[in-house]
N, C-alpha and C positions, 0 to 999 in steps of 0.2 A: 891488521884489522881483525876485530874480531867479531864472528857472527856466529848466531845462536838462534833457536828454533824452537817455539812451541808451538807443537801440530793442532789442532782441532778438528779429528774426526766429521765425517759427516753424518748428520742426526739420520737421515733418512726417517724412520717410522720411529728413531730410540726417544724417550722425551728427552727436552732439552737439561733437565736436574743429571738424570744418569748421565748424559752424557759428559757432563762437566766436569763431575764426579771423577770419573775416570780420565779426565784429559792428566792430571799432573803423572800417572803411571805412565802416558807415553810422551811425557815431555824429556825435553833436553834438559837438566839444570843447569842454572847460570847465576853468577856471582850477581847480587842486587848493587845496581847501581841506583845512579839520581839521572833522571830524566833530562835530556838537552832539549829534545823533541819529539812530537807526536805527529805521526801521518797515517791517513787514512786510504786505503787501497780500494776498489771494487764499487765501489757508491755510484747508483745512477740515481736513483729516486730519492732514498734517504738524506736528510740533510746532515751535513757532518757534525754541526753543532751536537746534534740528538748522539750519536756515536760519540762525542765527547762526554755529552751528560750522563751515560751509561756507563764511562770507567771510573775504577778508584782510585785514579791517582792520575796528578799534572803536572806540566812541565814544571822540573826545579826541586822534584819531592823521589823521596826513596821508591825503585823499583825491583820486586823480589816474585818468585816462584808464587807465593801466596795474590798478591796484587794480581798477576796474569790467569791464578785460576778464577778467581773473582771477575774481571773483565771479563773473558769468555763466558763465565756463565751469566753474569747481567746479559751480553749481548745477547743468549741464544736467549735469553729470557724475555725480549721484544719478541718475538717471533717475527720480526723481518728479514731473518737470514736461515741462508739453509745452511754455510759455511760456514766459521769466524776460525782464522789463525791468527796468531798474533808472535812478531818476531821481532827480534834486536837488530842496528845497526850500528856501532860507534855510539852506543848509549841515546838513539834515536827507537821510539817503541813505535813499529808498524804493524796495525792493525789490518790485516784481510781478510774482508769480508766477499757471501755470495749473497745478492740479494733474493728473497722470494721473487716471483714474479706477482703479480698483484691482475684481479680476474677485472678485466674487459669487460664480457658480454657474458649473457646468460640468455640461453636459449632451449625450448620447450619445443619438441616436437613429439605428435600423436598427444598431446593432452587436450580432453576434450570434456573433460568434466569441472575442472577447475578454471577459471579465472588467471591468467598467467602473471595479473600486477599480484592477486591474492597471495597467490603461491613464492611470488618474489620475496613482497612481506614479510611472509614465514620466514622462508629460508635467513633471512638477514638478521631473522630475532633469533636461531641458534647460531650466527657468525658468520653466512657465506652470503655473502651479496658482490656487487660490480662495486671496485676499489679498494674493495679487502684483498689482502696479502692471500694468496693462494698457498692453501695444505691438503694434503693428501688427506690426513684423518679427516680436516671439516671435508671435505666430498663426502667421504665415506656418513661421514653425518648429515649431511644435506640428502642424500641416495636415501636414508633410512629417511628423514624425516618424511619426504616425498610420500615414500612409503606407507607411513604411519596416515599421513591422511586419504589417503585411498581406501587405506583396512578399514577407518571410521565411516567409510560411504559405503563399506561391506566389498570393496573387490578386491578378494582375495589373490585372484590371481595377477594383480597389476607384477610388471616388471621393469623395472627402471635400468638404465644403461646410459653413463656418465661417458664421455667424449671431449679430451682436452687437447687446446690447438694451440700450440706455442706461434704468440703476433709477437710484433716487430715492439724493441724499447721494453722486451723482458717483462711482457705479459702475453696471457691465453683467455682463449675464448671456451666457455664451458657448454657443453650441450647437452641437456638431458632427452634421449631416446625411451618413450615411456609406451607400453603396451597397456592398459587398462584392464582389457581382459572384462567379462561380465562381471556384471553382480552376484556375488551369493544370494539365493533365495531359504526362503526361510521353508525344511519340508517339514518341522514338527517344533509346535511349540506345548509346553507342558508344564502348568500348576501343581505342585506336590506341596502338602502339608495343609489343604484346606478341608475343611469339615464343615462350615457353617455356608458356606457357598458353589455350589456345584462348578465345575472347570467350566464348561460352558456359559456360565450367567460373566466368569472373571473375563473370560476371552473377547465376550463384548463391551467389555471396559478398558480396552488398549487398542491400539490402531495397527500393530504390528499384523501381521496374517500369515498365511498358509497359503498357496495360490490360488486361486479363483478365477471366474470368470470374467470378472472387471478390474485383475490387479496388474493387467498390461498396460490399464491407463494409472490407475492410485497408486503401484509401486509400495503396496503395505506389503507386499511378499519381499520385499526386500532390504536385510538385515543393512541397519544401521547403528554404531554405539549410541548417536544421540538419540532415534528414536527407540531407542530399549529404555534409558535413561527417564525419556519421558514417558513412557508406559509402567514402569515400576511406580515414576508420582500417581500418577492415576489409581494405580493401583490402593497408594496409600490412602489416599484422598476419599477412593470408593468405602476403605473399611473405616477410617479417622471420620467420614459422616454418618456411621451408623456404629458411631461409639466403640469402635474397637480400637482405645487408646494405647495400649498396650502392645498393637500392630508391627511386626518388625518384617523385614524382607531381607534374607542373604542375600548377597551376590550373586546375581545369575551366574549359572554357568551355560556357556558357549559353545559347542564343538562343531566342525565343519565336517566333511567328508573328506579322503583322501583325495577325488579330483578337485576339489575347492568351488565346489559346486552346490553346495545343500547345508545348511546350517540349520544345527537343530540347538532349541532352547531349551531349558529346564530351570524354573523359579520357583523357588522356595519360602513359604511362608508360615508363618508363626501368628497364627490369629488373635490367640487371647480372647478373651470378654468382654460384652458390648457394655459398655459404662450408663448409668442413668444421671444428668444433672441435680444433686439435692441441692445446692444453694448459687445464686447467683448473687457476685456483693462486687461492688465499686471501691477501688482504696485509691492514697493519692492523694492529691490537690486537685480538685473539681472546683475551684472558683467561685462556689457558690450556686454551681448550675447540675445542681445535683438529676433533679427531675429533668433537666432537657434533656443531657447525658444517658443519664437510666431510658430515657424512652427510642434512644437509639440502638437499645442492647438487644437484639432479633432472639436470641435464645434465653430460655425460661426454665427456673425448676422444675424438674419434672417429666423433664422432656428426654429421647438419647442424646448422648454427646452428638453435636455436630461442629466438625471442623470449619467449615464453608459457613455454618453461620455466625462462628467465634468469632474468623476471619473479618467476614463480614463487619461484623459488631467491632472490630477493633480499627478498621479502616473509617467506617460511621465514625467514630468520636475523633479519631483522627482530623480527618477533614472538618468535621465543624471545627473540632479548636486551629486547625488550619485555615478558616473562616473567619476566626475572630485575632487572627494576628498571631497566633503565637505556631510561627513557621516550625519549629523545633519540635513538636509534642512528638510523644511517644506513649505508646499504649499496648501496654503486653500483658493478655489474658494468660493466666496460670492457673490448671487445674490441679488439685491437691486430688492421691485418687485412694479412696478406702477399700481396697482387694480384698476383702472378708465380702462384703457389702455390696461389691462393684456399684459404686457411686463416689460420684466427685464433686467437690467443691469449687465452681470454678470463680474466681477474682480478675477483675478488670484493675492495673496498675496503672492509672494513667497520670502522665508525669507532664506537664501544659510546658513545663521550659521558662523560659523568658518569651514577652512580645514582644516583635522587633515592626517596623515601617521599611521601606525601601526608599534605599537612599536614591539607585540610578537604573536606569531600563538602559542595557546595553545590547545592540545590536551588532551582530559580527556576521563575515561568512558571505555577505549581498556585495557584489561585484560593480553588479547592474543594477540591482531595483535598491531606489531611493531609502533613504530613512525611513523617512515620513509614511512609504508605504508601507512599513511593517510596524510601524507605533502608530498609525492611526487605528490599526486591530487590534490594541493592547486596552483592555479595559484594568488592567492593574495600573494605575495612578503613580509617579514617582511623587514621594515626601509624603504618602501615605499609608498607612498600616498597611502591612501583606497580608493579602485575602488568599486561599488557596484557589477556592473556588473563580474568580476572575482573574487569576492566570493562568489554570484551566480554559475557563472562555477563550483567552486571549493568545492560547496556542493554538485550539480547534479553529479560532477565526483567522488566525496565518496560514495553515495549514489549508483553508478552504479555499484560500486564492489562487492556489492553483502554479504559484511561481513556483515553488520550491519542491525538492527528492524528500527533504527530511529537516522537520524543524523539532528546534529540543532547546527545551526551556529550564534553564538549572538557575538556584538560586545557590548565591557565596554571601560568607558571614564578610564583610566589612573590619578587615585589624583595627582592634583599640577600639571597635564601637557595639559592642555586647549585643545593644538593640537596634542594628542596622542591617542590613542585606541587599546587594546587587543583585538585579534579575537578566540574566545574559541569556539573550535567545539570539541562539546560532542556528543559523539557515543552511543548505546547501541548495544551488539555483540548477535549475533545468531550464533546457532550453523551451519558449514561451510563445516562439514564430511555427504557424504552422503552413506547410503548401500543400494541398489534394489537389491528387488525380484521383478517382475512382470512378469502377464503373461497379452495377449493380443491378439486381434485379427482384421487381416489387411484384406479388400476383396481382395487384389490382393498376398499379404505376405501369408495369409491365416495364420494359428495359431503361433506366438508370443513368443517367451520365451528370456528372458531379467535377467540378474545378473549384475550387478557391485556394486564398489567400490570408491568413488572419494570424495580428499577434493581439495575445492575452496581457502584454506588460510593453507599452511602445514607450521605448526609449527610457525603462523603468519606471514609467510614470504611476503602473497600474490600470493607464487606460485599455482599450480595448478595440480594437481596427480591423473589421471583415470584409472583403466582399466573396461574393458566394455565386456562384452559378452552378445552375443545375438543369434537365432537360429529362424529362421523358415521354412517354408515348401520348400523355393526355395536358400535359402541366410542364411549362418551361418558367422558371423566374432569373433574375438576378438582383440580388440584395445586396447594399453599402450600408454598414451600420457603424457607429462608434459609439461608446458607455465610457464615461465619467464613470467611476463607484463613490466617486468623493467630491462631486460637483460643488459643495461645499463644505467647511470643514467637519461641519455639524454630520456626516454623510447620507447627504440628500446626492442622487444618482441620478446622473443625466442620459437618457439612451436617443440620438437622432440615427435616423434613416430615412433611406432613398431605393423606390423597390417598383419591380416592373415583371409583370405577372403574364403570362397567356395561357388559357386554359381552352382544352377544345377534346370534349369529355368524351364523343362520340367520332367515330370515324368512318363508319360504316356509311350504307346508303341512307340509313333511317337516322333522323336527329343530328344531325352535325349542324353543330354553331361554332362562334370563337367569343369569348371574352377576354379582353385585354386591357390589367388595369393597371396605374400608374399612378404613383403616390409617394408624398414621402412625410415626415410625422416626426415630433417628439416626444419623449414621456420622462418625467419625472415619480421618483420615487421616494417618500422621506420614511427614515425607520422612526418607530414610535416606541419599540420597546426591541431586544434585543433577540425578537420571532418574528416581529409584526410590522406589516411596511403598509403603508398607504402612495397608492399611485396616481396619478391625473398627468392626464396630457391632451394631445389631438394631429389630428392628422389632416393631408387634404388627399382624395382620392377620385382620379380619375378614370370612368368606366366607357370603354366600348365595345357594343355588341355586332357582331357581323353573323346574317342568318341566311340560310338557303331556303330555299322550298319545300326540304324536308326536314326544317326546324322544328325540335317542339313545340308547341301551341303553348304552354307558359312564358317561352321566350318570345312568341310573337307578344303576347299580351302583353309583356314586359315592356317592350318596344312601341307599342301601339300609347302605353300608357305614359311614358317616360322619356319615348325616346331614344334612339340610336346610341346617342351618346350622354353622359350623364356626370357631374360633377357634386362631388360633397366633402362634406368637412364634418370630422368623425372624433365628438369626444370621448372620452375614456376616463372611466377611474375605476380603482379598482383596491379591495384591501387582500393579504396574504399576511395566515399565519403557518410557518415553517419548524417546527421540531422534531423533523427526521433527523435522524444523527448520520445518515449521509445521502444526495442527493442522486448517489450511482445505483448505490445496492442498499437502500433503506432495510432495517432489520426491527425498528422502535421507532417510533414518534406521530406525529399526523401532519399532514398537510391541508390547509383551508384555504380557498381563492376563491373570493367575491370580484364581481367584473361589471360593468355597464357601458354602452356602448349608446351613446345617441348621437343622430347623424341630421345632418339640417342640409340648405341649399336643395336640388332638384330630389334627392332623399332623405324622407323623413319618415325615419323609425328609430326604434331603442330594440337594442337587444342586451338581455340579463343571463348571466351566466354564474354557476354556483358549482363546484366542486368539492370530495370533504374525500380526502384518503387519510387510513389509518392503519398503522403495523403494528401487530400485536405478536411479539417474542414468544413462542412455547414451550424454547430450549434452545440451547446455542446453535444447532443447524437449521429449525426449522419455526418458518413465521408466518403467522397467517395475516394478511392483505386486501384492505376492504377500500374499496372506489365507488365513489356516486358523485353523478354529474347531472346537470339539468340545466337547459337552456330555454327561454321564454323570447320571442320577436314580435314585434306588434307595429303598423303603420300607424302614427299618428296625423295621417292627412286623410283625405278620400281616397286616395288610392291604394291600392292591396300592397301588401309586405313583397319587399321587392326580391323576385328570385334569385336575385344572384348574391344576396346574401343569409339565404339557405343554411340550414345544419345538416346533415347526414348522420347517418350509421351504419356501423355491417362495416366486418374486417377488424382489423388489429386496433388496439386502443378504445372500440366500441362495444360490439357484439360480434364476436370469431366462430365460423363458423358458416358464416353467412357471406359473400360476395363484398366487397367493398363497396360501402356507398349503398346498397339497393335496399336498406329498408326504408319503408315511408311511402308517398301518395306514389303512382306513377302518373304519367303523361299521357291528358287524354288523348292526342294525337299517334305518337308513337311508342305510347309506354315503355320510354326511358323510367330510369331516375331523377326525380327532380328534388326530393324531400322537401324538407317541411322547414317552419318556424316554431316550432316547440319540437325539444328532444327531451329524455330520460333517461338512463344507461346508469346501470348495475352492475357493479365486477365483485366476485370474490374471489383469493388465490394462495393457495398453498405451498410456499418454496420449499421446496427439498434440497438435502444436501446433495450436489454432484460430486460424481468418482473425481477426486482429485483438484478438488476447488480450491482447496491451500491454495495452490498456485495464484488465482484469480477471483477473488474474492464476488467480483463480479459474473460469475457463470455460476447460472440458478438454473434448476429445472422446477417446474412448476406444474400446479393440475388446476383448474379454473371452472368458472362457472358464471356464466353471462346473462345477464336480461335488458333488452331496451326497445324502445318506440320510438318513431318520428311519427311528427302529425302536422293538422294543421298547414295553411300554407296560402297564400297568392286571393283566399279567399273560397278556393274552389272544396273546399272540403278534404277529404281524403280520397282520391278518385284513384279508381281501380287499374286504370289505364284502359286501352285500347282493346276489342274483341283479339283473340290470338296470342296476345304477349298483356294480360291482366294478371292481380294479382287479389288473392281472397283476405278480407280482411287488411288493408297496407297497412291501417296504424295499432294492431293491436302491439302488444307487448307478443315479441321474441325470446326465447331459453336457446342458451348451448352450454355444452361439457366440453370438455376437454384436457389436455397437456401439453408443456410448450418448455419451450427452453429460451435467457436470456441472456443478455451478454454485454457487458461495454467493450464492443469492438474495436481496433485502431479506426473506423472508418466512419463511427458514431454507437449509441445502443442500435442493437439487433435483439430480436424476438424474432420468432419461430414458434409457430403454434399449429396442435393438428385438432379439430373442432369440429363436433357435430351438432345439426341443430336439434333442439327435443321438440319444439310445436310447430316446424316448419307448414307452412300453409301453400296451396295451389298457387302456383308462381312463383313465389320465393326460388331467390339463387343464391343454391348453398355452396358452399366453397371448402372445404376438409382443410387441406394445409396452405397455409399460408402464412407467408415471412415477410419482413421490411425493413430497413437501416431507418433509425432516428425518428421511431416512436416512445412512448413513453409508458404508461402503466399496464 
C-alpha cells in the first residue's frame, strides 16, 4: 500500500493565497494518478457536496501535485476552515479538513449609548454577525468598527474588549466589554481666514460650542463628526446667501488633548467676493407657462446672490410642475460668474420630463390597521395624473392619524410604461392602546388622580374607544366616548358619549354645594374642504343640585327658579377651520372655531362661542402666538341665565396670573366665584427656543401677555360680593405678564407658567406660578 501526504499548514493570522502558495514546498510528491475515490474527513456543519464543488478534479480523472495545490487553496479560499490536508490512499484522495467555528451570540455589555439591534446591524455589514464563520481578523474588525462609532459620538476614550467562549457543536459566543469613557468637550473653537466677518458673528452660525452654562443640558460642548459636518453647511449657506459664491472651506482640523479630554477645532476659510445678480433668464421646455414659472423665481437682478432663495426658486418650479403631472421635473439654477465684475448670470434649466398618471396606490408595512384606513387619507387618486402637491396632503394626512413611527411615501416608474408610476406608502405601526395611571397635581384642581383606558385604532378599524376617569379635590367625572373618523365614506365623523360629572367647587365652611350632571350625546362632523369641518349634534343632560345652608345665594336662586333637579337637551353646531401644520407644537397656520349651543326642555338658553388663534413664524426657532376667545349666554325664557352653566377665567388657558376661576361677579352671599355669561380673553405669546429641544420638538419656553373679563350673569349684574371677601370692579378687563414653559408630556400637554398681574384690583386673587396636565393655548 502506498500512502502519501500533503500537509496543509495552519493559516492562523497568514492569508489563505500565501498560504497555499507555499503548501507544495512542504509537500510530499507523488506520482499522479486517476482517482477511484473521494472522502471527505472533519465536516460537521459544511455540506460535503460544497467540499466537492470546491475541487478540481473527480472521481475517474487524473490526479497530480498541481490538482492538490489548487484544492487546498479553493478550500481555504471559502473561509470555512481553519485547516485543509489533503492525502492519498490506494488512489483514494482524502480531504481533511478543520472547520471554523461559526459565532452563536453576540453580546454587549456597558454599552449605553448605542442601541444594541443598531450596533448589531453594523457590525454584520463589515462581516461579523451570529452564523457567520468566526475569524480572528473580523473581530479585530468588528473591535475597530465599534470603535469607529464611539469616536464619531466624540468619546475618545471608549475601550472595547472582545471575549470568546468556545459552545458546544464548534461554535463561540462573542462578548463585547465596552468602557465608554466621557465625551470629549469641545475647549477652543477657531475661524481663520476670515476678513469680511468677525469670528464671533461666524460662531453664532454653528451650534457646536465652548462650554457654558446651559451646555450640561444642549451637549453643544460636545464634539461630534456629524455635528461639525453640519456646522461647516451652515457655515456655507451663511456666506452662499450673502453672495459669496466663490466660498470654500478646508477640512477642519481636529486635535484632542493627551488625556482625550478637550478638543480643540480650527476651520479654515477662503471667502472670496460677494457676487451681485445681473440677469435672471429661464431656459428649457416651460410648456408654455412662461409667466407662471417666472413668477415663482424669489430672486431678482440686482439683488446679492442668495443661495436659500435660488434654492427656493428651484424647489418652487419644481413642485408646481410636480403639480401638473410631470413627477420627474428637474430644475437646476446655474450661475455663470464674471470675476472682473463680480456679478453673475444666473439661469433657471428647467427640464418638465414626461407626464406620467398613477397607475396603483400601494400599501405596505400595516400589520393591523386596515387598507382602507390608510387610502381613505390619500387624496392622490389611482388612474389619475400625479399631483405632487396631494400626495403631499396625503402623507401629512397618514401621518396625523396617529397609528404609525414613520410613514414614507415613494413613488416607482412602472416597466415598459414611460407615463405611469406606483405610489408605495410604507407605514411602520406603533402600538395604538393606551392604559393611565397618573397622579398629578393642579394649583387651582389641587391633587389629581387620573385612570383610563383608550385605543386610537380598535381592531384597525381607525375607530376610537376611551373611557376616562379622573378625581380631584373640586371635580370628579368619568367619560365613555367612541369616534367614527369615517362614519361614512365621504368622511362625515361620528363622536358618541356617555359622561357623569360631580363638581363641589367649595369645601370650606362658606359656599359649599354639589352639582352632579349626567349626560350622554352625539356629534357629527362633515369636512367641507380639506381645513374646514361643520359639526351638529345634541345631547341630553341631566342636572342636580344639592345646597347647604351656606350655599351661594346664586345657587339658591338657581334652585328656587328651576329647581333641585333639572333636565335638557342641548344642541350644538359648530364650524372649525384648521391650518396649523401641527396640532402639538403649532409653528404656522390658524385655528378658527365657531360654536352654538341652545338648550330646550327645563333650560332654556344659547350659548355662542368664538375663538381665532394664529402663529406667525419669525425664524426657525422662534414664533409669535395670538389667541382670542369670546363667549355670549343669554336665557331665552323669563328666567335668568342659569348658573351652572357659567363661563370663568383666571388661570391657565385664560388670564395667568390670577387665581383659577376668580375673575368676574362674586357672590353676594359669600363672595365665592360664580362668573358670568359673557367672557373675552386675550393671549399673546412668544416661543423660544429651549436648551436642547432637538430632542422634543415639543418643549417650548414662552413669555406671554394676558387680558380678559367675565361679566354679566343670573341677572344680578356684576355684584361685588359680600362686605369682607368683595372685590373692586369684578367685570373690568384684567392684564398679566409673564413666562412659562410647555410641553406634550407622556401624561397629556403640560404648561407651566409664572404670572403677574399689571391692574390687579382690591380683591382680586392673584396667583404667581401655576401648572396643569391637558390644557391647551
Amino acid at each position: 500500500m502506498s500512502f502519501r501526504r500533503i500537509f496543509r499548514p495552519r493559516a492562523g493570522v497568514l492569508p489563505g493565497l500565501i498560504a497555499a502558495l507555499l503548501a507544495p514546498a512542504l509537500a510530499h510528491a507523488f506520482d499522479p494518478f486517476v482517482v477511484r475515490d473521494i472522502r471527505v474527513e472533519g465536516i460537521q456543519r459544511t455540506d460535503v457536496g460544497t467540499v466537492f464543488g470546491y475541487l478540481p478534479v473527480k472521481v475517474g480523472q487524473k490526479f497530480s501535485d498541481a490538482e492538490a495545490t489548487e484544492a487546498i487553496r479553493r478550500l481555504y479560499g471559502t473561509g470555512f476552515f481553519s485547516d485543509v490536508r489533503i492525502e492519498t490512499d490506494n488512489n483514494v484522495v482524502v480531504v481533511v479538513v478543520q472547520e471554523r467555528p461559526t459565532i452563536a451570540s453576540i453580546n454587549f455589555n456597558g454599552m449605553r449609548e448605542f442601541d444594541s439591534k443598531a450596533i448589531t446591524t453594523s457590525l454584520r455589514q463589515v462581516g461579523f454577525g451570529e452564523g457567520r464563520t468566526f475569524d480572528r481578523s473580523m473581530l479585530e474588525r468588528a473591535e475597530y468598527e465599534l470603535k469607529q462609532q464611539y469616536l464619531g459620538k466624540g468619546k475618545y476614550g471608549v475601550e472595547v474588549t472582545s471575549t470568546v467562549t468556545p459552545l458546544p457543536r464548534n461554535r463561540v459566543g462573542v462578548s463585547f466589554d465596552v468602557f465608554e469613557g466621557d465625551v470629549a468637550r469641545i475647549k477652543d473653537i477657531r475661524i481663520v481666514g476670515n476678513s469680511t466677518f468677525s469670528q464671533s458673528d461666524l460662531l453664532e452660525e454653528i451650534q457646536l460650542t465652548t462650554p457654558g452654562w446651559l451646555t450640561w443640558y444642549t451637549d453643544t460642548d460636545k464634539y461630534s463628526r456629524e455635528k461639525l459636518e453640519a456646522d461647516i453647511d451652515r457655515l456655507r449657506t451663511f456666506y452662499l446667501d450673502r453672495g459669496y459664491l466663490e466660498f470654500t472651506v478646508e477640512p477642519p482640523q481636529v486635535t484632542i488633548s493627551p488625556d482625550r479630554k478637550d478638543i480643540f477645532i480650527t476651520i479654515t476659510v477662503n471667502e472670496g467676493k460677494p457676487y451681485k445678480v445681473r440677469s435672471v433668464k429661464l431656459a428649457g421646455n416651460l410648456l408654455g407657462l412662461d409667466k407662471e414659472v417666472n413668477d415663482l423665481v424669489q430672486i431678482k437682478a440686482g439683488e446679492t446672490f442668495s443661495s436659500t432663495k435660488t434654492n427656493n426658486s428651484a424647489k418652487s418650479i419644481t413642485d408646481y410642475l410636480g403639480n401638473l403631472g410631470y413627477a420627474f421635473a428637474n430644475v437646476n439654477p446655474n450661475p455663470q460668474l464674471d470675476r472682473e465684475k463680480h456679478e453673475a448670470d444666473l439661469t433657471f434649466y428647467v427640464d418638465p420630463s414626461r407626464r406620467v398618471y398613477v397607475r396603483r396606490i400601494q400599501v405596505g408595512g400595516n400589520t393591523r390597521t386596515r387598507d382602507e384606513v390608510v387610502r381613505r387619507e390619500m387624496r392622490q387618486q389611482e388612474a389619475a395624473w400625479y399631483d405632487a402637491g396631494n400626495i403631499k396632503m396625503s402623507r401629512d394626512r397618514v401621518d396625523r392619524l396617529g397609528y404609525f413611527n414613520e410613514v414614507n411615501v415613494a413613488t416607482d416608474p412602472v416597466p415598459g410604461s414611460p407615463d405611469q408610476v406606483d405610489v408605495n406608502v410604507d407605514v411602520k405601526e406603533k402600538p395604538t392602546g393606551m392604559i393611565n395611571l397618573g397622579v398629578g397635581y393642579g394649583s387651582t384642581e389641587k391633587a389629581i388622580l387620573s385612570a383610563g383606558i383608550s385605543e386610537d385604532n380598535v381592531f384597525g378599524s381607525g375607530n376610537n374607544l376611551t373611557l376616562q376617569l379622573n378625581t380631584s379635590k373640586t371635580n370628579r367625572a368619568a367619560v365613555l366616548s367612541h369616534t367614527n373618523p369615517y362614519f361614512t365614506k365621504d368622511g362625515i365623523s361620528r363622536t358618541s358619549s356617555l359622561y357623569y360629572r360631580v363638581t363641589e367647587p367649595y369645601d370650606n365652611n362658606e359656599g359649599e354645594y354639589r352639582v352632579k350632571a349626567m349626560g350622554f350625546g352625539t356629534n357629527f362632523s362633515v369636512p367641507i374642504t380639506e381645513f374646514q369641518r361643520v359639526s351638529v349634534g345634541g345631547a341630553f343632560e341631566r342636572n342636580e343640585i344639592g345646597l347647604y345652608s351656606s350655599s351661594p345665594q346664586a345657587y339658591q336662586d338657581f334652585v328656587r327658579d328651576y329647581g333641585d333637579k333639572t333636565n335638557a337637551f342641548i344642541f350644538t353646531t359648530g364650524w372649525t377651520n384648521d391650518t396649523r401644520d401641527s396640532a402639538l407644537a403649532p409653528t404656522r397656520g390658524s385655528y378658527t372655531r365657531l360654536k352654538g349651543d341652545v338648550s330646550t326642555l327645563d333650560l332654556e338658553y344659547y350659548l355662542l362661542t368664538a375663538q381665532q388663534q394664529y402663529y406667525l413664524p419669525l425664524s426657525r426657532n422662534y414664533t409669535l402666538a395670538f389667541n382670542a376667545m369670546a363667549d355670549y349666554g343669554k336665557s331665552y325664557s323669563s328666567n335668568p341665565y342659569p348658573v351652572i352653566k357659567n363661563v370663568y377665567a383666571g388661570g391657565i388657558g385664560t388670564v395667568r396670573g390670577y387665581e383659577g376661576s376668580s375673575l368676574g361677579p362674586r357672590d353676594t352671599l359669600t363672595g365665592d366665584y360664580i362668573g358670568g355669561s359673557r367672557r373675552v380673553i386675550g393671549n399673546v405669546q412668544l416661543y423660544l427656543p429651549f436648551p436642547g429641544a432637538s430632542k422634543d420638538r415639543t418643549l417650548r419656553w414662552f413669555v406671554f401677555g394676558d387680558a380678559g373679563q367675565v361679566s354679566g350673569g343670573n341677572g344680578a349684574g356684576c355684584t361685588t360680593g359680600r362686605p369682607g371677601r368683595s372685590v373692586e370692579d369684578p367685570c373690568g378687563f384684567r392684564f398679566s405678564a409673564g413666562v412659562g414653559l410647555s410641553w406634550q408630556s407622556p401624561l397629556g400637554p403640560l404648561q407651566i407658567s409664572y404670572g403677574r398681574p399689571i391692574n390687579a384690583k382690591d380683591g382680586d386673587e392673584s396667583q404667581a406660578f401655576q401648572f396643569q396636565i391637558g390644557t391647551g393655548f
